[in-house]
N, C-alpha and C positions, 0 to 999 in steps of 0.2 A: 469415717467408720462405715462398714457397709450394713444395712440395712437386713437385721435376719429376721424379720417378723415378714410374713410372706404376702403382696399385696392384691394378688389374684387369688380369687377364691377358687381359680381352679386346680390350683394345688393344693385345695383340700380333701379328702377322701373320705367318705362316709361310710361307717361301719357298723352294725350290731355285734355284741359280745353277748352272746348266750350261755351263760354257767348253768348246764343241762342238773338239775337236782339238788344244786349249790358245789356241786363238785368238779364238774367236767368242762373245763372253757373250752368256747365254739367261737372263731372268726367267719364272720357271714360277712363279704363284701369284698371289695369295696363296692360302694353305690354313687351313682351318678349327681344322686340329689339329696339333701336332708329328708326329703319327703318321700319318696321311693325308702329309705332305710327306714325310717317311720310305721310307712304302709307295713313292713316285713317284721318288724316290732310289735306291732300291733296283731299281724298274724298268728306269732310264736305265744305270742300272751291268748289270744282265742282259741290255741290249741293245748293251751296249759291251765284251766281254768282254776284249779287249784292254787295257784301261783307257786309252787315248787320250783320253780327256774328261775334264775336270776335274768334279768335283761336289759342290758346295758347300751346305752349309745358312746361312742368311740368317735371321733374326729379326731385326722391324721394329716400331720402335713409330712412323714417322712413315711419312714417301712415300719411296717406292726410285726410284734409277736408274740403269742398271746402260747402258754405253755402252765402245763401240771407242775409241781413238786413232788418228789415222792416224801413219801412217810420217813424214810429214812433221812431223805435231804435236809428236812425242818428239824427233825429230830435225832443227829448222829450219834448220839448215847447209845440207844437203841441199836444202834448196830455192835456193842460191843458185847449184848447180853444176847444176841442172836449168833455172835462167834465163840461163848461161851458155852451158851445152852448144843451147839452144833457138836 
């Protein structure tokens, strides 16, 4: 059986996920080292002192991607009273 747990750590990727307001997802990275994406986490937090953002760390060992829903998507009802009201 081949082996899918990955044993070099160099195919890990390190990433922050930034949810700008709690709404808006931000991919920042990849980073070279857990501690380089750290540093940049810790940045995004001293420029948000309010804590309004969400900030997330991310470790990758494939491709990320990191995307909105609409309003519609979650909730496709709503689209039927948006083709009625129209």
């Amino acid at each position: 059986m081949k082996n899918t747990i990955p044993t070099d750590r160099s195919h890990k990727k390190f990433y922050v996920l930034h949810v700008i307001a709690d709404t808006e997802p931000t991919l920042i990275g990849p980073f070279r080292s857990a501690e380089r994406r750290n540093e940049r986490a810790r940045l995004l937090r001293s420029d948000d002192p309010g804590g309004e953002d969400g900030i997330f760390r991310l470790d990758a060992t494939g491709s990320v991607l990191v995307g909105c829903y609409s309003n519609l998507e979650l909730r496709p009802h709503l689209a039927e009273d948006v083709l009625v009201a129209g």
